[in-house]
Structures are given as C-alpha cells and as structure tokens.
PyMOL commands that place a pseudoatom at each C-alpha (Angstrom):
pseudoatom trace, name=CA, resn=UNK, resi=1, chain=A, elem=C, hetatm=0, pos=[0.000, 0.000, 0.000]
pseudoatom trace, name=CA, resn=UNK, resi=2, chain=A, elem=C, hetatm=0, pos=[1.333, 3.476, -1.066]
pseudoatom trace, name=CA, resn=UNK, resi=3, chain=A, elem=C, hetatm=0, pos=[1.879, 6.220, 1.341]
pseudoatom trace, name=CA, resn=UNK, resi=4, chain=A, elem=C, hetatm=0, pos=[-1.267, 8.210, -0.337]
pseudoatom trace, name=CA, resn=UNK, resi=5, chain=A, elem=C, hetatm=0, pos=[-3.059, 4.928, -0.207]
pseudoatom trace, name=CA, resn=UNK, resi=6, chain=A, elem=C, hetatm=0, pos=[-2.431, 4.580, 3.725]
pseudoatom trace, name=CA, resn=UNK, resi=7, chain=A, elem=C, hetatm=0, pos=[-3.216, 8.069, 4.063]
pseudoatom trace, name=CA, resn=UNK, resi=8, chain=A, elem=C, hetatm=0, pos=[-6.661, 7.966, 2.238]
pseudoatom trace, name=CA, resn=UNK, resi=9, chain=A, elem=C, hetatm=0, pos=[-7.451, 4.499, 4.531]
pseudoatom trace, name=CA, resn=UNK, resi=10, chain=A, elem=C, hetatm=0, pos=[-6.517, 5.744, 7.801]
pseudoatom trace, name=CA, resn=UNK, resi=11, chain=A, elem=C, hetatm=0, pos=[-8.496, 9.723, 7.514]
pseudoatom trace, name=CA, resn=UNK, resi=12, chain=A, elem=C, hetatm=0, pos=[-11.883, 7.054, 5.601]
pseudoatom trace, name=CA, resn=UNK, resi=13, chain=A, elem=C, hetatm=0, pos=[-11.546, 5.027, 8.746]
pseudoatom trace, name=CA, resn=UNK, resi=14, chain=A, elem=C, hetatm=0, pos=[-11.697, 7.312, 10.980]
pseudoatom trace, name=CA, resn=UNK, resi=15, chain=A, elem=C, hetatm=0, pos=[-14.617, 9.210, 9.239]
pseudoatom trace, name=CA, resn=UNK, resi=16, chain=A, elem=C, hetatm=0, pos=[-16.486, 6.324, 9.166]
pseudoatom trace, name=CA, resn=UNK, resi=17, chain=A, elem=C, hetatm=0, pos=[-15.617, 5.645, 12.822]
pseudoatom trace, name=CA, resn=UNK, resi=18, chain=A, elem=C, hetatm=0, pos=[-17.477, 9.034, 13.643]
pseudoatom trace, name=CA, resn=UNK, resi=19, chain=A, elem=C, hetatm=0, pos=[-20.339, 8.234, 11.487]
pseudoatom trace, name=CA, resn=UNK, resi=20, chain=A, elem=C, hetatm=0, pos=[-19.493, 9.989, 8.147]
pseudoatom trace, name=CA, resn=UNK, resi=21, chain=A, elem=C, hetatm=0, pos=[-19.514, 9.020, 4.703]
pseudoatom trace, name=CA, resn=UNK, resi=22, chain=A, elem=C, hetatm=0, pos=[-17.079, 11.304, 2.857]
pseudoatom trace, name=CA, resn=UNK, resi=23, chain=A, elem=C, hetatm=0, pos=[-16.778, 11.873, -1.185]
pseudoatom trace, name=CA, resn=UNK, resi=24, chain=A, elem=C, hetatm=0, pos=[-13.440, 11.253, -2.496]
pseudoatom trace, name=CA, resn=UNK, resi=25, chain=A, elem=C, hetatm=0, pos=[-12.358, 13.615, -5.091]
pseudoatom trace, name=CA, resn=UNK, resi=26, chain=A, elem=C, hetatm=0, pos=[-9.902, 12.913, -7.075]
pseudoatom trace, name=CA, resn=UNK, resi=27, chain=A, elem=C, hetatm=0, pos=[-8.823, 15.726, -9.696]
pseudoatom trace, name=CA, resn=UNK, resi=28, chain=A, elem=C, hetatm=0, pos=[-5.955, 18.032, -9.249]
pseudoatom trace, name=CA, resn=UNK, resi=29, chain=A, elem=C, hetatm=0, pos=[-2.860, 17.486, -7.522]
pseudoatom trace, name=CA, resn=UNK, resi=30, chain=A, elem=C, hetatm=0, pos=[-4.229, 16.967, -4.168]
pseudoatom trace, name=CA, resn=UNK, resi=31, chain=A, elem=C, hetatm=0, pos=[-7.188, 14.179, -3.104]
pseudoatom trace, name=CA, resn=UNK, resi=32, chain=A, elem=C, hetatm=0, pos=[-9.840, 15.960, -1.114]
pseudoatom trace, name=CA, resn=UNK, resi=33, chain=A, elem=C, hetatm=0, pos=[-12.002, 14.346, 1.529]
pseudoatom trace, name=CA, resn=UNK, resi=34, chain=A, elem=C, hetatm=0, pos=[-15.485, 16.093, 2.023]
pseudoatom trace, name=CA, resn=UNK, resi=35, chain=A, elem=C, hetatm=0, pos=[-18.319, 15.346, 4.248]
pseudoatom trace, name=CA, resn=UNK, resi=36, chain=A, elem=C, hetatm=0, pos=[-20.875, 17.902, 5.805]
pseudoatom trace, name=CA, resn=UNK, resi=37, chain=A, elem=C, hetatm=0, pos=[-21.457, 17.683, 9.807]
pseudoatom trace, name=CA, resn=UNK, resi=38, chain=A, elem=C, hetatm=0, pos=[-24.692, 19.731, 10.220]
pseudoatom trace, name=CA, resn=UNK, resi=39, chain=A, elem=C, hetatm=0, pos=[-24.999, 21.491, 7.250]
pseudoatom trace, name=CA, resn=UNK, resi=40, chain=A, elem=C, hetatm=0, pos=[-21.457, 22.434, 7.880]
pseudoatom trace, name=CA, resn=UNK, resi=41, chain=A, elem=C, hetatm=0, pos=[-19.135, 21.236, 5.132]
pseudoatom trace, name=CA, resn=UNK, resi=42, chain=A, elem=C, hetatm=0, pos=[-15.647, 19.809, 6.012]
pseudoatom trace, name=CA, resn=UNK, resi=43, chain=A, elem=C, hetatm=0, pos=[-12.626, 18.776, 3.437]
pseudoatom trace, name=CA, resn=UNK, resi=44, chain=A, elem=C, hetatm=0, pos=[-9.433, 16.707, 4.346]
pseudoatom trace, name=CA, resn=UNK, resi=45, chain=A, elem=C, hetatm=0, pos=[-6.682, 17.973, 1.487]
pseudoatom trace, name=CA, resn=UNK, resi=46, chain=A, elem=C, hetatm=0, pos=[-4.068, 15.040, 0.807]
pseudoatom trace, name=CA, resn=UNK, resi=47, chain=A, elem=C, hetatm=0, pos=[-1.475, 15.389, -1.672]
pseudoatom trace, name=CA, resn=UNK, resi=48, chain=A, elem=C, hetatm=0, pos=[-1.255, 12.562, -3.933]
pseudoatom trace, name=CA, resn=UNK, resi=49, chain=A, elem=C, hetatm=0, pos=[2.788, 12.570, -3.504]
pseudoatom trace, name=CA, resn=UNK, resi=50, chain=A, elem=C, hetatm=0, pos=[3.680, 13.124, 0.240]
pseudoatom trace, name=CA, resn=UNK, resi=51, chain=A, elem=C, hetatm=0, pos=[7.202, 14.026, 0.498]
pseudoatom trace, name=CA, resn=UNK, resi=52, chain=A, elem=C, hetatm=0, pos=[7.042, 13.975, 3.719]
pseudoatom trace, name=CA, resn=UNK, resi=53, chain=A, elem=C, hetatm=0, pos=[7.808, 10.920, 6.362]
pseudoatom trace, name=CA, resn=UNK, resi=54, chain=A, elem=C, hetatm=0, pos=[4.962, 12.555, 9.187]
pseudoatom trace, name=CA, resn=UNK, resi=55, chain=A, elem=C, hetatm=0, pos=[2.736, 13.508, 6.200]
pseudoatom trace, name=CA, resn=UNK, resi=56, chain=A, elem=C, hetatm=0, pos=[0.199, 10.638, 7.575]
pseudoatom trace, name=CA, resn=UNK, resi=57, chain=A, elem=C, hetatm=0, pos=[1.099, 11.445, 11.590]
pseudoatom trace, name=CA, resn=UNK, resi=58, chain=A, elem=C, hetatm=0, pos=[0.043, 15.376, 10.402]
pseudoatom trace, name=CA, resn=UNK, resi=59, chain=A, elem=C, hetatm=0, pos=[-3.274, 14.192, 8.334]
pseudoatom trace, name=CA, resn=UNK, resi=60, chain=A, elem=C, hetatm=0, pos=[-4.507, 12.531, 11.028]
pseudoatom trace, name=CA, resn=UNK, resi=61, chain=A, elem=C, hetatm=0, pos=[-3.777, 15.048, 13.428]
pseudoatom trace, name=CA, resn=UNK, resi=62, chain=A, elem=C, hetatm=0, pos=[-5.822, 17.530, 11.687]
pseudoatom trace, name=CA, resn=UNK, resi=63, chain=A, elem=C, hetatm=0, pos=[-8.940, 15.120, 11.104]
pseudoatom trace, name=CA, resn=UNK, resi=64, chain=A, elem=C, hetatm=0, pos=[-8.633, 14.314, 14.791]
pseudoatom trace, name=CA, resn=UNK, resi=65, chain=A, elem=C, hetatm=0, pos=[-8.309, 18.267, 15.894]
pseudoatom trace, name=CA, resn=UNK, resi=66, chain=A, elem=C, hetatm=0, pos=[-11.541, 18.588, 13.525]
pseudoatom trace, name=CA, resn=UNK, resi=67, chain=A, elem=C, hetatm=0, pos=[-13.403, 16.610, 14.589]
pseudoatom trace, name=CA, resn=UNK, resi=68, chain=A, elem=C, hetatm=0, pos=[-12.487, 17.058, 18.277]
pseudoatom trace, name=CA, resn=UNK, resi=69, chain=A, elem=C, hetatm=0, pos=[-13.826, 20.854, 17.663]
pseudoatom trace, name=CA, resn=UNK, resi=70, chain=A, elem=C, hetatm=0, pos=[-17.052, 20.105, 16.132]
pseudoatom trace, name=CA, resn=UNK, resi=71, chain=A, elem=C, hetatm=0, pos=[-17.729, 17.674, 19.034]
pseudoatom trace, name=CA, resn=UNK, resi=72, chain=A, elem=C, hetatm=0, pos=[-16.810, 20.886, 21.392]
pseudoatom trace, name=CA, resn=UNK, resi=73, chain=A, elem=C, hetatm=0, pos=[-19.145, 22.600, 19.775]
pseudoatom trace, name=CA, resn=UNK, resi=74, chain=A, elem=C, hetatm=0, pos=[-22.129, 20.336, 19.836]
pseudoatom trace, name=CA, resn=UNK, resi=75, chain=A, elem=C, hetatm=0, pos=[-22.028, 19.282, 16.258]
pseudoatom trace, name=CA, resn=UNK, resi=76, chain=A, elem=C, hetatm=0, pos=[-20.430, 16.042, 16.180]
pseudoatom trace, name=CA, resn=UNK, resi=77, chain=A, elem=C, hetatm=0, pos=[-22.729, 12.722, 15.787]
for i in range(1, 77): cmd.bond("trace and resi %d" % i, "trace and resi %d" % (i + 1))
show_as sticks, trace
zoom trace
C-alpha cells in the first residue's frame, strides 16, 4: 500500500468511525475528503505525492483536531 493509499485508509476510517460518509475527489494534484457535519461542510486535502515521512502522523492530526472541535461545539454525531 502506497503512502497516499495509507493516508486515504486511515483519515476514511476514521470518518467512518465518527459516522461519516465522505466523497473522495480525485482531480488536481491533491485528493480531497469532504463530508458535511450539520450542514457544515468539512474537506481533508491530501497530496497525492507526500514528500514527507509525518505527512500521515500530520493528516490525522488535523482530522482528529476537527473533529475534536465540532464535538466541542455540539455538532459532532
């Protein structure tokens, strides 16, 4: 499994661990991640070439931080 591939896995897991079923879209340089919370839409940009060794520790820190606000803020499922 590719770096992007483990990246897409791991932030769809955890989406669908929260209840959410995000679209993949797939154009561009970057894969985007959208779901809506609320009537509040999210997206989860993920380059299709990380060049970086934490680029999957830093994707899932931002889904986590996320979706750790919108549960602060009464929104989460």
């Amino acid at each position: 499994m590719t770096c992007r591939e483990e990246l897409i896995a791991d932030a769809l897991a955890l989406l669908h661990a929260h209840g959410f079923t995000p679209q993949i879209q797939e154009n561009g340089k970057h894969i985007k991640l959208k779901w809506v919370d609320f009537g509040r839409r999210y997206t989860l940009v993920i380059s299709r070439t990380p060049s970086n060794n934490q680029a999957r520790q830093q994707s899932r820190a931002t889904l986590r931080r996320l979706l750790r606000n919108a549960s602060q803020n009464g929104r989460a499922r």
